[in-house]
Structure formats: structure tokens, C-alpha cells
C-alpha positions in Angstrom: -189.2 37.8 123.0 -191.1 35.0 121.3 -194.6 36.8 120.1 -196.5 33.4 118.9 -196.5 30.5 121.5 -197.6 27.9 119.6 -201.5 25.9 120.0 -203.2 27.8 123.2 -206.4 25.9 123.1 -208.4 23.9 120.6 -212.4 24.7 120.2 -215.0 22.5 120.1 -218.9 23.0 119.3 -220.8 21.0 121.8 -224.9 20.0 121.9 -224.9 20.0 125.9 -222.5 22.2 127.0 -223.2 20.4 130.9 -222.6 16.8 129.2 -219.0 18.0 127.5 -217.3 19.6 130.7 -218.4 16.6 132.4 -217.0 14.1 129.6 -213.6 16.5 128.9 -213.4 16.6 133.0 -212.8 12.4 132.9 -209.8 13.1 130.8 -208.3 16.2 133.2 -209.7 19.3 132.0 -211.3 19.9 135.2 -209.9 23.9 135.8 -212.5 26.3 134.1 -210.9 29.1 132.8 -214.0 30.9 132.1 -217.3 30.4 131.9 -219.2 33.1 129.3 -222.3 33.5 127.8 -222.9 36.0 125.1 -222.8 37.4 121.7 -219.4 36.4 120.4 -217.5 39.2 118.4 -216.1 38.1 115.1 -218.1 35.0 114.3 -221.2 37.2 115.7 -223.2 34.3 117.2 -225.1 34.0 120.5 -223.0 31.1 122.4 -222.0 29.6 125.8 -218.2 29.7 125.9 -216.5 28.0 128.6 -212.6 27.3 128.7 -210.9 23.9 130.0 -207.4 23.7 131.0 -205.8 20.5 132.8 -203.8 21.0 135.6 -201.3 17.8 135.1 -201.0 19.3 131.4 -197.4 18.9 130.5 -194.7 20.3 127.7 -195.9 17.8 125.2 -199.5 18.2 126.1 -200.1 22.0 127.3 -203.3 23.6 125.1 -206.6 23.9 126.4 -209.9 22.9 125.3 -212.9 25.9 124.6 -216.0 24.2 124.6 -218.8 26.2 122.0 -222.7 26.0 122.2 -224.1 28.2 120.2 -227.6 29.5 121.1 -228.9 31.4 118.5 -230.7 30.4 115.4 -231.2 26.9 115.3 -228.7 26.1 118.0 -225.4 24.3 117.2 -225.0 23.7 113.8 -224.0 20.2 112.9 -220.7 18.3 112.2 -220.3 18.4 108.2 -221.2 15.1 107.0 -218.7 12.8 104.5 -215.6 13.6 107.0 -213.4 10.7 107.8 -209.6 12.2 108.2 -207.9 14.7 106.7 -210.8 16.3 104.4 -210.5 20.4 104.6 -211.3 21.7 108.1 -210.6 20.4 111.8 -210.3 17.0 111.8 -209.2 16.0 115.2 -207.8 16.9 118.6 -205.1 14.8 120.3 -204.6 14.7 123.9 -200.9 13.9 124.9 -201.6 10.8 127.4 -199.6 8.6 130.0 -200.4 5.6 129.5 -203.0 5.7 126.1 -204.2 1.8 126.8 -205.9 2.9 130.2 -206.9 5.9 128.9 -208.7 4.6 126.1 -210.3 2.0 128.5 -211.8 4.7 130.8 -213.4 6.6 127.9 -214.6 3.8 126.7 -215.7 2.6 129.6 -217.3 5.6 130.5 -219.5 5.4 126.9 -217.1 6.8 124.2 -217.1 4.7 121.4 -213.9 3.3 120.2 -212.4 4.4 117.1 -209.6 2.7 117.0 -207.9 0.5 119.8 -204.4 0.8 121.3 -201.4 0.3 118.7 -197.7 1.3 118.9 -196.3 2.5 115.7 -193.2 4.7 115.0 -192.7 7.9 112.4 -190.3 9.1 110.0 -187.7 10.7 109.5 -187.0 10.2 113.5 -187.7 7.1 113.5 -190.0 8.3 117.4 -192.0 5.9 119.0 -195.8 6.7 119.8 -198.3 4.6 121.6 -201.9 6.1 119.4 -205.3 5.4 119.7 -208.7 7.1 118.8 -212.2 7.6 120.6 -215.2 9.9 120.0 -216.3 12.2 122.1 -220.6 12.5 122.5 -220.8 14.5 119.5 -218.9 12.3 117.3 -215.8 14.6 117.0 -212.3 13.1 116.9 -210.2 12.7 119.6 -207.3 10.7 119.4 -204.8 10.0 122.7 -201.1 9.3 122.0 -198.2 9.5 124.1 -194.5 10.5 122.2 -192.7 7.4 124.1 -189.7 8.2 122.2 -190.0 11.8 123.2 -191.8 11.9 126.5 -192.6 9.3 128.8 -194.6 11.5 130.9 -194.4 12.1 134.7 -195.2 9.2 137.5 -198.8 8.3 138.6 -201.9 6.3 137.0 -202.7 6.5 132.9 -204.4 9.9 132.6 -204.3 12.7 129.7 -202.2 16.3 130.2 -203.5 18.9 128.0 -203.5 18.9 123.9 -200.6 18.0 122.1 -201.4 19.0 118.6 -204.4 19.6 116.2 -205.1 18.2 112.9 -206.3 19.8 109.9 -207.2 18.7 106.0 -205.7 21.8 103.2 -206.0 21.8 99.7 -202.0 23.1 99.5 -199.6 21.3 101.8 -197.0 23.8 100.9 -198.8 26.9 101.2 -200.1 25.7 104.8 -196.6 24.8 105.8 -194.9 28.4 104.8 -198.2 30.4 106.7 -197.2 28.4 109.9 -193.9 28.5 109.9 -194.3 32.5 109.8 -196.3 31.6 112.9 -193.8 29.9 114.5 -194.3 26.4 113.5 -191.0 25.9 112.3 -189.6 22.3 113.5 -190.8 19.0 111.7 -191.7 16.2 114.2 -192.7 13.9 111.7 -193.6 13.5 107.8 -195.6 10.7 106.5 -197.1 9.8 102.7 -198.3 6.8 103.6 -202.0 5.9 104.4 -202.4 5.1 108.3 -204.4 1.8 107.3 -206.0 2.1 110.8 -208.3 4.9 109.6 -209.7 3.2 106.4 -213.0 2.1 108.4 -213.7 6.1 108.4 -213.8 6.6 104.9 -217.2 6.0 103.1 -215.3 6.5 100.1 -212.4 4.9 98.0 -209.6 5.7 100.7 -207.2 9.0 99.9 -203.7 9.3 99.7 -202.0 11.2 102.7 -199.4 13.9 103.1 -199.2 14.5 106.6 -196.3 16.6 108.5 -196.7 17.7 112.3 -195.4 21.1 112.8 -193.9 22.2 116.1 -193.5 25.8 117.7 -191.1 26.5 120.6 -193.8 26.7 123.3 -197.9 25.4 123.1 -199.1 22.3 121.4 -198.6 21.8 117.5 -200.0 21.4 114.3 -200.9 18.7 111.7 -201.8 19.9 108.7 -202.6 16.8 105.9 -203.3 16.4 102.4 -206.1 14.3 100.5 -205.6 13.0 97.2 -208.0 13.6 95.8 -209.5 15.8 98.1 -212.6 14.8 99.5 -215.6 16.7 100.9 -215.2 20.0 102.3 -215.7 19.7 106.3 -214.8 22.9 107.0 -218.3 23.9 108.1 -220.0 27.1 110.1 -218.5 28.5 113.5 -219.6 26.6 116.4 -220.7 23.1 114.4 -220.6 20.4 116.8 -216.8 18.6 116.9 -213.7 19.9 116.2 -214.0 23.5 114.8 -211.2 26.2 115.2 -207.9 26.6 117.3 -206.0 29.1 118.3 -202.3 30.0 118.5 -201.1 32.0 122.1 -199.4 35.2 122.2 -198.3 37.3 125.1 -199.4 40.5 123.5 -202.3 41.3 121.4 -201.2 44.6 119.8 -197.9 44.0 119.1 -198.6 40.0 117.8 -201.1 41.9 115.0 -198.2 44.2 114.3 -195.9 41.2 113.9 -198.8 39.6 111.5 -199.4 42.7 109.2 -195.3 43.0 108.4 -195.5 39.3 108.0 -198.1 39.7 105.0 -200.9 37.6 107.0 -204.4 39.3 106.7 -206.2 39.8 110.1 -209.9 38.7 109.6 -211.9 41.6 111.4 -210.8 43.9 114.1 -208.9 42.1 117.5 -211.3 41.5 120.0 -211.5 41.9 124.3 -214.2 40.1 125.6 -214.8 40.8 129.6 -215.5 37.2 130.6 -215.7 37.8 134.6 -212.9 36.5 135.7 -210.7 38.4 132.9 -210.2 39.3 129.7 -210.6 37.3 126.6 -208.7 39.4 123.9 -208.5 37.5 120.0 -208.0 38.6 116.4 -208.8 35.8 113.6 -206.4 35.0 110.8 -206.7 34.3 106.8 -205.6 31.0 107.1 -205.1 29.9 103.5 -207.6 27.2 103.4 -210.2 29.2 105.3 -210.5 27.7 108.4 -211.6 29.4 112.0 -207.6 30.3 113.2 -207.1 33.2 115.6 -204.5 34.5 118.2 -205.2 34.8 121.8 -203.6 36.7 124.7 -205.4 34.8 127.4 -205.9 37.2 130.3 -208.1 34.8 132.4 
């Protein structure tokens, strides 16, 4: 039996945690998994928690989003500044869409600002046609749309978004963060880039980086792009809960025996697992040393 399945959901620290389901509901996460207020075990903040899935979510685009405000202190702490793409910590998190054009143009529409219109590009070593573009959500976090049109051309009906396809992610060693994931389960190549995607050089405030960028996919749940800066950049990494893109986690059908399966694998469990009675189930977790640091857990959703 496969123990990790891949990306389960994607979290996000949110300002107005009313304003995000309504904004991720106009792009299909309109099921709420749960919806949980409380102290948070591991990071050990107050916060509103409330899980998103999309129920036209698809094989290329099946992880869920978590929305996060935290409550305590001095509320949500906020995006780290200097970011544009790539820099150490979550970076983005792409939404597998049919039809990104129309997409895009309801977002926008709606009042999330364009980050970078429509194109069609292809990727190596495939050679596998995407249609890409970017938006931001109210907080300013990253969310790009793209649909695999030479993988996936997505079931019938009007341009809409399925679920998340893949999360980005700046490391300091592209190696190290390729052999940790592939003991996760991230073991095919999709694509491998070392060319800058000229598209992004309006977000640098800075003489633009060099990339290394592969995208990492596991057998089941959405996948993983980790890239690499040259020269590195700013560290974006930031605390738990900051508003935008800021942890993900990787779905496994059973707590217990998944840590087992980390521990022989030599992968350091961050604190004790966790079961969190959210109402409607159980929320049950255990964080990882991811070698760059970053928020990564395992989840067993039981909600």
C-alpha cells in the first residue's frame, strides 16, 4: 500500500478569513471540510482554520486549500517582504484550470490583480504543453492557474479551476530537496528548467536570479516545485500563519504507520503527531525537517 499520497492541501495565512472563502469559492473551493477555531498544536498559535476542497477537483488538480488566521498576538503576521519567485519558502500555489484565459478573466474581474496574462509555453525534457498565467489573491500571495494541455485537457463544461496541481517552493540545495522528496514519494520528473521564465522579471526588485526549477510528481495528490536562486535572494520563509502562501502538506492514509515509514527513512519528525477534534472529524498531522526549514507536515485527513 502506498503510505505518502502526494500534496493533500496547500495552506494559506489569510487577514479576513470571511473575504478568502468567499474569494477561493469564485475559483471552486466551495466544500468546507472543516471549519475550527483554536489553539493549534505544533505551531502553538491561536487561529481560525478552515479547509477548502473543490468538488470538480480532478487527477491533475486534486489538493485542497487550508485557509489560516491567526488570532493571537498581533494577528496574522505578514507576508515576508523582498519575495518575487523562488526565494526560500512558499512561493506559490497553482490551481490546475480548464480553460486558464477565462479563468484569469473572472479573477480579475472579480478584483484580483493580474500578474501575469495568459501565455502558452511548453517544458523540457517532454517537450508538454501548458497554457500559464498568474493572479494575486487579496493578500498578495501567488497564485498561478495553468492547465497541462499536453497532459490533461480537462473534462467538458465552462473555464473553471479543479483543485491544486502543485506547490512551489525556493531551497538553498536543489539536490538535497530532490532526494528528501523522492523518499516522500515524489519520484517522477514532469519538467526541468534552468532558464529564467522572463515573464516573472517584473517581480524582482532586484538584479533578476538564475533558476533551477524541476516539478516533482507522486503517484497520487498534487506535486511539487522546488527552485533554486542564484544567488539566493531574501529569505521568505517567514513565521507560521503569515499572510500568503505558507506550508503544505503531503496525504497519508495512516498516521502511525506513515511516522514509522519516516523514522526508518532517516526523516526527523518535528514534535509529536497531532489529532485535532475539528467537529466534523479528526484532523491528525505530524510536521517534518524539511531540509530548508520550511512548515511541511503529513496529514491523514479524517474529516
Amino acid at each position: 500500500m502506498t503510505v505518502f499520497r502526494g500534496v493533500d492541501h496547500v495552506g494559506v495565512g489569510v487577514a479576513d478569513m470571511e473575504a478568502a472563502k468567499a474569494f477561493y469559492g469564485r475559483v471552486g473551493f466551495s466544500t468546507v471540510r472543516f471549519d475550527w477555531a483554536g489553539r493549534v498544536p505544533g505551531p502553538d498559535r491561536e487561529a481560525r482554520v478552515v479547509m477548502l476542497s473543490n468538488p470538480g477537483a480532478t487527477p491533475v488538480g486534486p489538493g485542497a486549500i487550508k485557509l489560516v488566521q491567526v488570532l493571537d498576538g498581533n494577528g496574522p503576521p505578514p507576508a515576508p517582504g523582498g519575495g518575487g519567485w523562488g526565494e526560500l519558502g512558499i512561493c506559490e500555489i497553482c490551481l490546475h484550470a480548464r480553460g486558464v484565459t477565462g479563468v484569469h478573466g473572472s479573477l480579475v474581474a472579480a478584483g484580483a490583480d493580474s500578474l501575469m496574462e495568459p501565455l502558452t509555453a511548453s517544458v523540457d525534457p517532454n517537450d508538454v504543453a501548458l497554457d500559464i498565467a498568474y493572479v494575486a489573491d487579496p493578500w498578495g500571495g501567488k497564485l498561478e492557474l495553468i492547465e497541462w494541455t499536453g497532459l490533461w485537457r480537462s473534462l467538458p463544461g465552462p473555464p473553471r479551476a479543479e483543485g491544486v496541481n502543485h506547490v512551489a517552493f525556493g531551497v538553498a540545495d536543489l539536490e538535497a530537496s530532490r532526494a528528501f522528496y523522492d523518499r516522500l514519494g515524489f519520484g517522477e520528473m514532469l519538467f526541468e528548467s534552468t532558464e529564467f521564465f522572463e515573464p516573472m522579471a517584473s517581480w524582482y526588485d532586484r538584479e533578476l536570479p538564475d533558476q533551477h526549477i524541476v516539478m516533482l510528481l507522486a503517484g497520487q495528490g498534487a506535486g511539487v516545485e522546488p527552485c533554486l536562486l542564484r544567488p539566493l535572494g531574501p529569505d521568505c520563509r517567514g513565521e507560521w500563519g503569515h499572510l500568503g502562501p505558507m506550508e503544505f502538506a503531503i496525504g497519508v492514509s495512516n498516521l502511525e504507520r506513515a511516522c514509522e515509514r519516516i523514522r526508518e527513512l532517516g526523516v526527523e519528525l518535528v514534535g509529536q503527531p497531532q489529532t485535532v477534534d475539528v467537529g466534523s472529524g479528526e484532523w491528525r498531522y505530524a510536521y517534518l525537517a524539511d531540509p530548508d526549514g520550511l512548515y511541511v507536515s503529513i496529514v491523514e485527513p479524517r474529516y
